[in-house]
Each structure stands twice: as C-alpha cells, then as structure tokens.
TORKOL-4160 file (C-alpha; in steps of 0.2 Angstrom, whole numbers, padded with zeros to 4 digits, m for minus):
383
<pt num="1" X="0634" Y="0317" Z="0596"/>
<pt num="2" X="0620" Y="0327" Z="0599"/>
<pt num="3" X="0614" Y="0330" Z="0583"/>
<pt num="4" X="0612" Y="0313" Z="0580"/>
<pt num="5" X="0603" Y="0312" Z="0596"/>
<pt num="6" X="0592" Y="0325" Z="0591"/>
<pt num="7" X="0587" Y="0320" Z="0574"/>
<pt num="8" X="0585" Y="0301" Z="0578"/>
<pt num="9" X="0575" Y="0307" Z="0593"/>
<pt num="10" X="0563" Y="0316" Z="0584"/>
<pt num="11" X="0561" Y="0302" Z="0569"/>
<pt num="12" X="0557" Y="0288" Z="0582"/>
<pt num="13" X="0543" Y="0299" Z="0589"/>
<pt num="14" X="0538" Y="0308" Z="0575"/>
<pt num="15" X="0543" Y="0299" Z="0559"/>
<pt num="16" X="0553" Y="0316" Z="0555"/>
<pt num="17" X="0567" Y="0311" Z="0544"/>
<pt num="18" X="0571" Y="0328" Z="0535"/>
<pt num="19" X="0574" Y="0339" Z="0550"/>
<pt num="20" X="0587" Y="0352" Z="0551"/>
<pt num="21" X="0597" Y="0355" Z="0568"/>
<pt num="22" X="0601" Y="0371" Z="0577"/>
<pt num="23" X="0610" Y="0375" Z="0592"/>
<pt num="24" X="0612" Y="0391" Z="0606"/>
<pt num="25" X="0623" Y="0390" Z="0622"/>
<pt num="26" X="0619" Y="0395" Z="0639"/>
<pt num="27" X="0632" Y="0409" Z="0646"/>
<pt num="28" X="0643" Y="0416" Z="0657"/>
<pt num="29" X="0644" Y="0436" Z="0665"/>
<pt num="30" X="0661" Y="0438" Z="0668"/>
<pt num="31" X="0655" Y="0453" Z="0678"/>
<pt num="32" X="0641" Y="0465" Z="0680"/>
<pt num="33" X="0626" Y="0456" Z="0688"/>
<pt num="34" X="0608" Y="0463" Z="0689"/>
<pt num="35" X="0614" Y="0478" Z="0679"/>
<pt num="36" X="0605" Y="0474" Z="0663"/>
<pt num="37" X="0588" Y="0479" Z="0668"/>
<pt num="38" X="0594" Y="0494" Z="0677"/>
<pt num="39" X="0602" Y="0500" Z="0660"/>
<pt num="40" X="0619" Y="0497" Z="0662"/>
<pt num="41" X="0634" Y="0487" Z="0657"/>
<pt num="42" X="0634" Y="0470" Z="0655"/>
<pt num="43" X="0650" Y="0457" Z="0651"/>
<pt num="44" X="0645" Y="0440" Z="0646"/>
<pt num="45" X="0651" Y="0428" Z="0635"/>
<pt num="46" X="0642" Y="0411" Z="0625"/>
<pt num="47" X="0648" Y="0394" Z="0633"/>
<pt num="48" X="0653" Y="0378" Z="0622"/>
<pt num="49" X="0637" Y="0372" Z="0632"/>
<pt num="50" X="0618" Y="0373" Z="0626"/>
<pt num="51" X="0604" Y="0367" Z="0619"/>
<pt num="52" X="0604" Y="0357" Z="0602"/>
<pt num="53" X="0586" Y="0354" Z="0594"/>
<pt num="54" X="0579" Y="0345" Z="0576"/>
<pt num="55" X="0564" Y="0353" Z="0569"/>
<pt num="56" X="0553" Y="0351" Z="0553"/>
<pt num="57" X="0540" Y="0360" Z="0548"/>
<pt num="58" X="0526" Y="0347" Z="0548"/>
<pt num="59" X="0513" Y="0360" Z="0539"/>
<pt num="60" X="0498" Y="0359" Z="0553"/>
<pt num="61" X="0494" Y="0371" Z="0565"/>
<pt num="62" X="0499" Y="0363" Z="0580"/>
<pt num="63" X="0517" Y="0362" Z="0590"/>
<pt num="64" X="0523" Y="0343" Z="0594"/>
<pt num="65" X="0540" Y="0345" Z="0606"/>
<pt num="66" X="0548" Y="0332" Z="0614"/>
<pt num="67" X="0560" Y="0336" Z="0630"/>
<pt num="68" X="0572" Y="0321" Z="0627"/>
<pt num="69" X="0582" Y="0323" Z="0643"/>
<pt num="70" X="0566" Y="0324" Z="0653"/>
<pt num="71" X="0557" Y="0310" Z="0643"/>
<pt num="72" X="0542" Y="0323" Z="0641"/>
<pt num="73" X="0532" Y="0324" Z="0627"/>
<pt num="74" X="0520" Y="0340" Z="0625"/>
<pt num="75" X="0507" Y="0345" Z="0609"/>
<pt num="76" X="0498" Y="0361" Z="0607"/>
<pt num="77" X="0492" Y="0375" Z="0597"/>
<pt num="78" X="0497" Y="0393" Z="0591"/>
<pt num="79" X="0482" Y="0405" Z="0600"/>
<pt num="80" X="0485" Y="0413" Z="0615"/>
<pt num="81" X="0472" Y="0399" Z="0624"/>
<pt num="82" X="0484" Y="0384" Z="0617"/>
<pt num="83" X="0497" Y="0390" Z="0631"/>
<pt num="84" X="0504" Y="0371" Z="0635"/>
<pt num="85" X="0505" Y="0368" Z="0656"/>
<pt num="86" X="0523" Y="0361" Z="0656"/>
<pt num="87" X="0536" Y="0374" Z="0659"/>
<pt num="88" X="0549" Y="0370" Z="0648"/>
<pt num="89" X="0536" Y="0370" Z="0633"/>
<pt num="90" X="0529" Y="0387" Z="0639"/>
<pt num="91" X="0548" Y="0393" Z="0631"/>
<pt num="92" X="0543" Y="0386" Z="0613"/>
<pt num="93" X="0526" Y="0390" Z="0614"/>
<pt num="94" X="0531" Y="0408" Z="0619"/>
<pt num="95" X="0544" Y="0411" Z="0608"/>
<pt num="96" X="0533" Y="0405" Z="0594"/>
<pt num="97" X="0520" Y="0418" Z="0598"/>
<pt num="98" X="0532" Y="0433" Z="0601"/>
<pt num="99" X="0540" Y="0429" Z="0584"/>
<pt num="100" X="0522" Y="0430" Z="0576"/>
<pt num="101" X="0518" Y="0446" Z="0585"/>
<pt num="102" X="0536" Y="0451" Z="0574"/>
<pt num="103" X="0525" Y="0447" Z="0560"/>
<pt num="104" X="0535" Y="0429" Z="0557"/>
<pt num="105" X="0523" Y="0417" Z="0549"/>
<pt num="106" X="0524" Y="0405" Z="0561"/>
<pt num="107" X="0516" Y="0386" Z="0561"/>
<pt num="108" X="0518" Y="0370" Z="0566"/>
<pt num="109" X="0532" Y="0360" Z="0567"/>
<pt num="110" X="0540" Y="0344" Z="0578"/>
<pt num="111" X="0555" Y="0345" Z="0585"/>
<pt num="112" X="0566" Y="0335" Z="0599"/>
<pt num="113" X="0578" Y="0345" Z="0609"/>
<pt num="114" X="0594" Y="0340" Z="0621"/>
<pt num="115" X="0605" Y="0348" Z="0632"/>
<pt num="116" X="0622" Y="0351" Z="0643"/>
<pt num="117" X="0618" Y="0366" Z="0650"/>
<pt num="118" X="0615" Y="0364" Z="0669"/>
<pt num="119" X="0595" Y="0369" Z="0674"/>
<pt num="120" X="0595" Y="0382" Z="0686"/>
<pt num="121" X="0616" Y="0382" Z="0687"/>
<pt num="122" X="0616" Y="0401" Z="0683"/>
<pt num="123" X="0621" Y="0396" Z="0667"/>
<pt num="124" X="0603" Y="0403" Z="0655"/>
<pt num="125" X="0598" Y="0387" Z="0652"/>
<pt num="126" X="0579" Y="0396" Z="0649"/>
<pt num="127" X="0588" Y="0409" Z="0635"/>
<pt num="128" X="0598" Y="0393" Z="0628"/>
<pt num="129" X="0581" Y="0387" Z="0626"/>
<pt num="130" X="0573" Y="0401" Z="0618"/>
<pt num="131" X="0587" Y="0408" Z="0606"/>
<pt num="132" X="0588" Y="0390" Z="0598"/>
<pt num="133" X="0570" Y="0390" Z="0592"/>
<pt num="134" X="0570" Y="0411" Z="0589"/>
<pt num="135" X="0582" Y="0408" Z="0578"/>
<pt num="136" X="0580" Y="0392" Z="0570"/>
<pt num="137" X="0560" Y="0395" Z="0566"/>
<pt num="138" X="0567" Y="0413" Z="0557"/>
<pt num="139" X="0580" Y="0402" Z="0544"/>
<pt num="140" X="0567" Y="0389" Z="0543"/>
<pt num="141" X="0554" Y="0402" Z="0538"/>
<pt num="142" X="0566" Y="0415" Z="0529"/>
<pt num="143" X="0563" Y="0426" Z="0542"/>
<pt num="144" X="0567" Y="0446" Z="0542"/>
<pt num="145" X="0572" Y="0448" Z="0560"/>
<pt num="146" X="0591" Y="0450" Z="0563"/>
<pt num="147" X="0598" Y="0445" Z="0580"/>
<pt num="148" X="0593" Y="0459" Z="0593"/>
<pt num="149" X="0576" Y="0456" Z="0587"/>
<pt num="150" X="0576" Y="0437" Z="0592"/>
<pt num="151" X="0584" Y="0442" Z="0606"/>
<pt num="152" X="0569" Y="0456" Z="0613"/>
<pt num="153" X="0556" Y="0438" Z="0607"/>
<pt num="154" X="0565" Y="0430" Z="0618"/>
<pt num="155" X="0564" Y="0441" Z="0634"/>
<pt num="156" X="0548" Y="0445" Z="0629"/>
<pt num="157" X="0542" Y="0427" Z="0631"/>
<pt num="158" X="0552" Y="0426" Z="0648"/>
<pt num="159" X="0541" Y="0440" Z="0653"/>
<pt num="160" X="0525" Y="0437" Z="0646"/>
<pt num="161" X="0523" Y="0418" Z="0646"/>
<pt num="162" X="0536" Y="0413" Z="0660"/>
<pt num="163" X="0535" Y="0426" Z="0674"/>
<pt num="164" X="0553" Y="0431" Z="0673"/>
<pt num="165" X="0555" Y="0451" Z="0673"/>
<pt num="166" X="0572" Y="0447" Z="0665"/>
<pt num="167" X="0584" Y="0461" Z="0654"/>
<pt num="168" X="0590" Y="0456" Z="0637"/>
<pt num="169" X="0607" Y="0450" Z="0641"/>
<pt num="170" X="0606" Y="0430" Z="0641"/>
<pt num="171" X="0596" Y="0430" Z="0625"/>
<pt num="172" X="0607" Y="0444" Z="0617"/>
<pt num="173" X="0624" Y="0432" Z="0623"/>
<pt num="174" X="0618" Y="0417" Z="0615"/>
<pt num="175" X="0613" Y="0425" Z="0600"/>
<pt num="176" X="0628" Y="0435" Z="0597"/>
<pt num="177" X="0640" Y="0425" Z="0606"/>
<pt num="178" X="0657" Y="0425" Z="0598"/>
<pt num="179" X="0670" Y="0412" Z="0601"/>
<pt num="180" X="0685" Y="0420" Z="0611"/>
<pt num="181" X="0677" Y="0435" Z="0614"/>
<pt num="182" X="0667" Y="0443" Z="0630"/>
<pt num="183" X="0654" Y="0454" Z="0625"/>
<pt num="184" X="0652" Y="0473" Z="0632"/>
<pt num="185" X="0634" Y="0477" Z="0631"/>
<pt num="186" X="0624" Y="0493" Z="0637"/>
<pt num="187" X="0608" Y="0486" Z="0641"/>
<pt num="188" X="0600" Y="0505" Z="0637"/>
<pt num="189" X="0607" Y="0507" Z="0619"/>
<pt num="190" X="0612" Y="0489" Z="0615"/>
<pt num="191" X="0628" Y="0495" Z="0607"/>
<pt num="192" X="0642" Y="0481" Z="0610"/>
<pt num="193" X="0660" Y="0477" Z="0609"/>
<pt num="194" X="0668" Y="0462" Z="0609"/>
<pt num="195" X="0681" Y="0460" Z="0620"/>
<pt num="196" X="0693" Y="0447" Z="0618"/>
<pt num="197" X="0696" Y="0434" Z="0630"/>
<pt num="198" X="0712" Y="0424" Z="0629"/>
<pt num="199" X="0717" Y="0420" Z="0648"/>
<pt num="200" X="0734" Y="0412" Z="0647"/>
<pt num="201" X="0737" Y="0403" Z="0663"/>
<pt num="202" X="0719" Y="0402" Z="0669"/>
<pt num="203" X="0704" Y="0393" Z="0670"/>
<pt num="204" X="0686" Y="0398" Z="0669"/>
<pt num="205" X="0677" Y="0385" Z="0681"/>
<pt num="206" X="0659" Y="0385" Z="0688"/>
<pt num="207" X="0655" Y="0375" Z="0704"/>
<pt num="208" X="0636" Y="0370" Z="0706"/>
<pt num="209" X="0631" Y="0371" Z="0722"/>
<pt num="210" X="0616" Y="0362" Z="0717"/>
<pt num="211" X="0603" Y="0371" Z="0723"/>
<pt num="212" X="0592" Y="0375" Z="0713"/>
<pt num="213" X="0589" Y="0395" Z="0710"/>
<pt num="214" X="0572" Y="0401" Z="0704"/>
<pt num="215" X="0572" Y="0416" Z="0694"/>
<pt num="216" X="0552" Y="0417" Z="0695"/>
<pt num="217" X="0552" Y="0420" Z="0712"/>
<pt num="218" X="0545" Y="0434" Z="0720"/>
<pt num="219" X="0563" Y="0437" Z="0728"/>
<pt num="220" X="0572" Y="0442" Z="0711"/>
<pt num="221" X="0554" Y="0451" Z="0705"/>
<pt num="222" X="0560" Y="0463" Z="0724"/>
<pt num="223" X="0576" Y="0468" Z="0720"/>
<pt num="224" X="0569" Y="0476" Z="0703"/>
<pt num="225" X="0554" Y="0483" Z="0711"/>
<pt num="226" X="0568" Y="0488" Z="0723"/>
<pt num="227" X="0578" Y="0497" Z="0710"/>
<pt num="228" X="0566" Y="0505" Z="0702"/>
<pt num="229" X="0560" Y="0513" Z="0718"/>
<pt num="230" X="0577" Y="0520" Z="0721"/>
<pt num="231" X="0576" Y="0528" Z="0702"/>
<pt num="232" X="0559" Y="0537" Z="0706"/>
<pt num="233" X="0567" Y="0544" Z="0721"/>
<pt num="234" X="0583" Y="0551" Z="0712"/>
<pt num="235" X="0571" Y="0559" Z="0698"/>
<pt num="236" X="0561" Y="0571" Z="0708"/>
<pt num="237" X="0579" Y="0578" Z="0709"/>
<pt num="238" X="0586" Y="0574" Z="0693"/>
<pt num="239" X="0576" Y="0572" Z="0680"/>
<pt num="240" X="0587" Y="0566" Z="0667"/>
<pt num="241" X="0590" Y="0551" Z="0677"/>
<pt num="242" X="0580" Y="0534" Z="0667"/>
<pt num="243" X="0591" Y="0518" Z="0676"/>
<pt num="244" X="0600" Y="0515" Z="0692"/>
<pt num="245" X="0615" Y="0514" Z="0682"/>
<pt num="246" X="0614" Y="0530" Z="0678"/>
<pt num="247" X="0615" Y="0536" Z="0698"/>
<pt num="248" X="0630" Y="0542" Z="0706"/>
<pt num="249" X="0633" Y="0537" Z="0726"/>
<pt num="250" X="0631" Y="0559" Z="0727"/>
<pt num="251" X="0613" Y="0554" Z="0719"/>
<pt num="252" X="0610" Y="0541" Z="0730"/>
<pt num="253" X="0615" Y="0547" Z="0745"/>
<pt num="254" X="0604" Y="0563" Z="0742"/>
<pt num="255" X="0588" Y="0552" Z="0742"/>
<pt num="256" X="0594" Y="0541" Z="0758"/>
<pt num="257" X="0581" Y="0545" Z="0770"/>
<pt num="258" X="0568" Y="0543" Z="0756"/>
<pt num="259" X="0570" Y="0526" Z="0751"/>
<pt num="260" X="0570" Y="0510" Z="0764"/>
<pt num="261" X="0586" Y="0500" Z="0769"/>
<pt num="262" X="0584" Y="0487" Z="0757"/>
<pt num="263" X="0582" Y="0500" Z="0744"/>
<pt num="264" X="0596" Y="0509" Z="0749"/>
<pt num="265" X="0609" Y="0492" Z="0749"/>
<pt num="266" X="0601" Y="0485" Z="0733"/>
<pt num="267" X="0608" Y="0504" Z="0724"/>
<pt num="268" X="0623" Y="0502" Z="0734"/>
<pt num="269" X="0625" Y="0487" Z="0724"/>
<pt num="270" X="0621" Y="0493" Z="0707"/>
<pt num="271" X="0630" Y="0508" Z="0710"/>
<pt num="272" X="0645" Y="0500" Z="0713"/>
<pt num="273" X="0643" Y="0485" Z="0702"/>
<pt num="274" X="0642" Y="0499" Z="0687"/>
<pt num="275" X="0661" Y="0505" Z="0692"/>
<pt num="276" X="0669" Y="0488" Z="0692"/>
<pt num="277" X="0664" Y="0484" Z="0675"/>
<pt num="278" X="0672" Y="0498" Z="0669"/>
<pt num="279" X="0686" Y="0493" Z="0680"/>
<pt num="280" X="0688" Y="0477" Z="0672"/>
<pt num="281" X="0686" Y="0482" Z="0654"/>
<pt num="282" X="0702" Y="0493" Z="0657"/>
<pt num="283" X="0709" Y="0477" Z="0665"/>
<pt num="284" X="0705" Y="0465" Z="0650"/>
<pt num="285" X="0713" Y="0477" Z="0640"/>
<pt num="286" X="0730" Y="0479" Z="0650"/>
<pt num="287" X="0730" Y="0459" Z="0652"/>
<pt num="288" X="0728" Y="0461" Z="0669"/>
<pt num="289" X="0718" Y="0445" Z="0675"/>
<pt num="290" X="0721" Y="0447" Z="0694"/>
<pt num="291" X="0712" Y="0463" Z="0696"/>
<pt num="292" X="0698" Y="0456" Z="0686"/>
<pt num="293" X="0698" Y="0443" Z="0699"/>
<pt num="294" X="0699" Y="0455" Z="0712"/>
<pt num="295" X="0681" Y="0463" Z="0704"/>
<pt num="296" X="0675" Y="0447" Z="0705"/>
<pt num="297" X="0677" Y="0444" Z="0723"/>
<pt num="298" X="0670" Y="0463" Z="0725"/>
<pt num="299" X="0655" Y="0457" Z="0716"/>
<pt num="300" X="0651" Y="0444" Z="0726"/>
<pt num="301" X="0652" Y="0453" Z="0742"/>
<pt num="302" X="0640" Y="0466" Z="0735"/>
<pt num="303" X="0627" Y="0453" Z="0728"/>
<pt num="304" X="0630" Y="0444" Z="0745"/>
<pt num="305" X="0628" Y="0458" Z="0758"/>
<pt num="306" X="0620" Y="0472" Z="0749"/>
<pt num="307" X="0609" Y="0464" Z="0737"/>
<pt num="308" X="0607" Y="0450" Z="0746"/>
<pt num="309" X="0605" Y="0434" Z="0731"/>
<pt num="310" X="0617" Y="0424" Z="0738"/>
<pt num="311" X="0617" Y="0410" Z="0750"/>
<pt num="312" X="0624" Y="0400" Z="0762"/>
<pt num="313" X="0634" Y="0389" Z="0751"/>
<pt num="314" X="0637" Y="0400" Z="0737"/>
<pt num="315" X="0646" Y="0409" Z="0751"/>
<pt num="316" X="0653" Y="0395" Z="0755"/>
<pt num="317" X="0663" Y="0392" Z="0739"/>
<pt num="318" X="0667" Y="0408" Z="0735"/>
<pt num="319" X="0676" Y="0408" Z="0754"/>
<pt num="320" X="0687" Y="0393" Z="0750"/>
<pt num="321" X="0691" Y="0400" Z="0734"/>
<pt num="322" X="0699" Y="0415" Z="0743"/>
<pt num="323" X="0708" Y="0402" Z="0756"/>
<pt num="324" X="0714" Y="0394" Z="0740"/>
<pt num="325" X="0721" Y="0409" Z="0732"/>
<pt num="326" X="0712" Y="0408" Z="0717"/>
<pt num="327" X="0713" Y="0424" Z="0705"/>
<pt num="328" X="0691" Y="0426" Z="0707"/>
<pt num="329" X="0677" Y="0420" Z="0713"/>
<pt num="330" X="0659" Y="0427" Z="0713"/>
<pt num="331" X="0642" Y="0420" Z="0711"/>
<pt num="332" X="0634" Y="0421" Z="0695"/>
<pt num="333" X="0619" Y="0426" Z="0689"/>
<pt num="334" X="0602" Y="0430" Z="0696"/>
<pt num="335" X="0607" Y="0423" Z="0714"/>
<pt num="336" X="0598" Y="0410" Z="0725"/>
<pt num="337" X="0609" Y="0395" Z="0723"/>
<pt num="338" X="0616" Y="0389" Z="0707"/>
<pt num="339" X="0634" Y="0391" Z="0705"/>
<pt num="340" X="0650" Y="0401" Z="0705"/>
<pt num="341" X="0662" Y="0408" Z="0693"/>
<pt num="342" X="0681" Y="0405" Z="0696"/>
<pt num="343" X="0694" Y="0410" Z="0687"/>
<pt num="344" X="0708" Y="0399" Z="0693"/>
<pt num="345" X="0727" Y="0400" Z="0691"/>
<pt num="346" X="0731" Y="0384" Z="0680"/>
<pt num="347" X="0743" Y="0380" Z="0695"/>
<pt num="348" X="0732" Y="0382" Z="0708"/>
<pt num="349" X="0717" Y="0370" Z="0698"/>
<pt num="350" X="0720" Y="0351" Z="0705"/>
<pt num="351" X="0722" Y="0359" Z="0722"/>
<pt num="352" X="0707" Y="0370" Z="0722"/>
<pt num="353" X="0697" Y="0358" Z="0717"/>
<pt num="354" X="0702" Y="0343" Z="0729"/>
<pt num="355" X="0700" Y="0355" Z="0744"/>
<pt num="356" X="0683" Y="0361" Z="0739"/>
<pt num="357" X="0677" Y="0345" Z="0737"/>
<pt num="358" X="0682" Y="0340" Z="0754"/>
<pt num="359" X="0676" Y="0353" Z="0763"/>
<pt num="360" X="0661" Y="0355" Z="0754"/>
<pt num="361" X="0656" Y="0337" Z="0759"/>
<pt num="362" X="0659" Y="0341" Z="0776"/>
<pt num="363" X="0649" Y="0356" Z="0778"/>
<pt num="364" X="0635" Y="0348" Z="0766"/>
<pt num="365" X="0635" Y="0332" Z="0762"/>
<pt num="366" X="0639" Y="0332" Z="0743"/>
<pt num="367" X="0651" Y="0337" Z="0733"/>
<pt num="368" X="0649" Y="0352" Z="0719"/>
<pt num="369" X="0647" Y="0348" Z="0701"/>
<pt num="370" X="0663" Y="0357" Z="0692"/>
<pt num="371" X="0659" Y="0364" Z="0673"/>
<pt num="372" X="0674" Y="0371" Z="0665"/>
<pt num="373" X="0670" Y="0381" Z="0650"/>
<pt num="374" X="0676" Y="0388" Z="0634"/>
<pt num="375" X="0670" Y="0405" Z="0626"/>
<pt num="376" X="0659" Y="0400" Z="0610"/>
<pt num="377" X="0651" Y="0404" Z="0596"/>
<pt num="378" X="0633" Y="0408" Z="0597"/>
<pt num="379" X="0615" Y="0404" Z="0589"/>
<pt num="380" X="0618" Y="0393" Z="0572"/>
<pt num="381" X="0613" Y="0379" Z="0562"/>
<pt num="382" X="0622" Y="0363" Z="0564"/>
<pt num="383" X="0629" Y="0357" Z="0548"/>
C-alpha cells in the first residue's frame, strides 16, 4: 500500500512516472540506552515500521520533496547556502550533502515519502528518514559506499544539519537491520553480531505516551557533555581510558569528588547500563526472557533516577507494567517522553493493556497509543 502511495504521490505533484521506491524502518534498543556515544554496547533491532519513499532523478540541480503525511512541499538546491527551513527537509538535504562530501555524485531528484513510524515515539523516525535516502540515492547513483558508510552520512547529517550529537546506532539499525535478529553492536569498533530473537510466549509492545521528546534539546546535548566530563576525570588517572563504557565503578569512584552530582549519577548510569547488556546477551542465549525483562526494569530505573531522561508518565507505564506482571518494561530511547518498551507474556497482553488504558486516562486524560512490532529487515528497495 504504501508504495502505491508513494509513487502515485509523487506523479500527481511532479509528473514522475518512472520512480523506484525504497524503504528503512525505525528501531527498537532492546537494551543498552545512551551507551552508543559513550562507546559501548548497543542491542537494537529494525521494526516492520519506517519510512517508504519514490524518487527519480530529474537531471537539474535542484531537490523537489514532498512530506505526504504532513502535506508539505519543499524545493531547494545542493550548496551549503540552499539548506531548506523545514525540519524534516533538513534530513534529505543533509544527507544529500554528506553523501557528496563521500564523494557520491549527487543531483537533483523528486521524490514523495510516507511513513508509520511514530514522530518522536522513540522509535528513530529521523534515522528512518535518513537511511531511506542514504541508501536509495547510492543504488540510484551506483554508489561505492557500503552500509556503515551510509550509516556515519547519516549521523553526520544528524549532527551537522539537525543539532542532534546523536551516536551511530539508529542509522546503523535500519541499515543493517535483519529480520529475526537483534543486533550487538560496539559503538567503538563497530564489529556486530546478530542475535536472534524469537520470543516464544511474548510480545514486544511499545506504549506512546504522547509526549513529544526532543532529541535537540539542550537536555540530551547535557548528559553527553556530562559523560564526557566524567571521562576527562578518569584519564588524568588512567590514560588508556577513551569512553565511559570503558570505566569501572573502582574508576569512577576514584574521581568522586572531582566531578559534580549529576556527573557522578549520569556514569552511575552508564556504568551500569554497560553490565546489563552483557547480562542480557548471556540471557538471549540461554532463552531466558524473564531476566532480560528483569534488565529492562533496571534500565529504566537507572535512565529514570540516575540519568534522569524520563518523566512523569513514562514512569507511569513502566509502574503499571510491574503491577501487571509483565516480563519488562523500560523507556526507550533518548528519554523525555515518547514511549515505552514491554515485553509482555502473551497471557498477560489483553489484561495489561485494558488496565493501562484505564489508569492512564485517569491520571491523564488520554489513553496511550500501543505499537506492537516485529523484528525486520532493514534498508532496501521495494520491488
């Protein structure tokens, strides 16, 4: 359906009839949250939700985009001074100018783009967004970039046209996403495994809170400007230390008095976050789901009280989960609002959900929007 959308989108507003179609998923991080750019482990996974989009090279210099589920329209150039004002054309603008920095010889070209991948749910709409042009301009062009390339385009255009200081982990999920399979990463090396993912008796199911997180904020810039304060510290004393993930709790409490409160909680964090995705890899690999839920709820404790990125209602779900009795429950991904990740015992599911529903009404007013997703493929063209 959305391929139809896409092309018959872009041929009413741009009389492109011979357009190709592409598609890359938003993600999930089963675990290990804020650890990419403090060089650790990261465990995420591509979603069967993303971003579709039909382009044709038109042959001009010139970018004509059209956002179809926000009815916007944008047109602009290739040079650094072209940069377009809307936000979500900043990510194709960007991405093209990162990929011709990689020396891809990129044009112009129109295009039309849908999505079912939440904005600001947690979910990387924004890396959705960039991986489905990174990689479809690079088949369309006969590119020579492989994935982790498009992938470092990507986070470069988060940080150099969006104000984002994001790591490399949504880009590098919805690029090498992998249907069945969670994906270990070390954010230092960028080796990866694939992990996979087949919970029998479970349910993956995010719960929006609807509110809107905003990864640009000067909040999510702290914590990292927090992190890498806490690393400065460690190395007057240990030199061979590059990332937080690299600190032991001996490290850090060695440095306690040099560093500020929040410093200090926001390491506690990583520290610990660092330990529970080795925790769960051993957990995947015995088939033991309840302890990976049990990191969960550790997670969101930490990313609640130490690194403090949650909120009031993200707190919220993650405490009915627990009354429920439901395997995990954490938020996920940069913090501030969006959603949470359960992993929900197929017999608990109905009940879960009719109780959060009510309760959340109560305490808020609305109910949240459920997403249950399915472990997918990543980055490709749509046949």
């Amino acid at each position: 359906m959305s391929k139809e959308i896409v092309i018959n989108a872009l041929a009413a507003h741009y009389g492109a009839a011979d357009a190709k179609v592409f598609a890359a998923p938003g993600r999930i991080n089963l675990i290990g949250e804020h650890t990419d750019y403090n060089g650790g482990y990261v465990f995420p996974g591509a979603i069967d939700k993303g971003i579709t989009a039909a382009i044709r090279l038109n042959g001009s210099d010139r970018i004509r985009a059209l956002a179809i589920d926000l009815n916007e329209q944008a047109e602009f150039g290739l040079q650094e001074e072209d940069a377009p004002t809307q936000q979500w054309a900043r990510y194709i603008f960007g991405i093209s100018r990162e990929l011709i920095k990689r020396g891809l010889p990129v044009g112009g070209f129109d295009t039309a783009f849908t999505g079912d991948v939440p904005l600001g749910a947690g979910m990387s709409s924004s890396a959705a967004l960039e991986s489905v042009y990174a990689f479809a301009l690079n088949q369309l062009l006969d590119g020579h970039l492989d994935k982790l390339e498009l992938a470092r385009a990507g986070q470069a255009t988060e940080h150099n046209y969006c104000g984002v200081k994001c790591g490399i982990m949504d880009q590098f999920a919805s690029l090498f996403g992998k249907a069945g399979n969670l994906i270990l990463l070390n954010c230092h090396s960028m080796e990866y495994h694939y992990y996979p993912f087949h919970p029998e008796g479970y349910r993956l199911v995010l719960l929006d809170t609807q509110v809107k997180h905003e990864l640009a904020s000067s909040a999510y810039n702290k914590r990292r400007q927090s992190c890498e304060a806490v690393v400065a510290a460690v190395q007057k004393r240990h030199k061979d230390i590059a990332f937080l993930c690299d600190v032991t709790f001996d490290m850090l409490h060695e440095i306690r008095d040099e560093i500020s409160a929040e410093e200090f909680r926001c390491a506690q964090y990583v520290v610990g976050e660092t330990a529970r995705v080795k925790n769960v890899c051993t957990a995947l690999e015995l088939g033991d789901y309840e302890t990976v839920g049990q990191m969960m709820y550790e997670t969101h404790y930490g990313m609640s009280h130490l690194y403090e990125v949650s909120c009031r209602e993200l707190d919220s779900l993650n405490d009915m989960a627990k009354a429920c009795g439901v395997a995990g429950s954490r938020v996920m991904g940069g913090g501030f609002g969006g959603c949470t990740l359960n992993l929900v015992q197929e017999s608990l599911y109905d009940a879960f959900i009719s109780s959060v529903n009510t309760k959340y009404f109560e305490q808020y007013g609305k109910t949240p929007k459920v997403y249950e997703v399915v472990i997918s493929d990543g980055a490709r063209e749509l046949c």
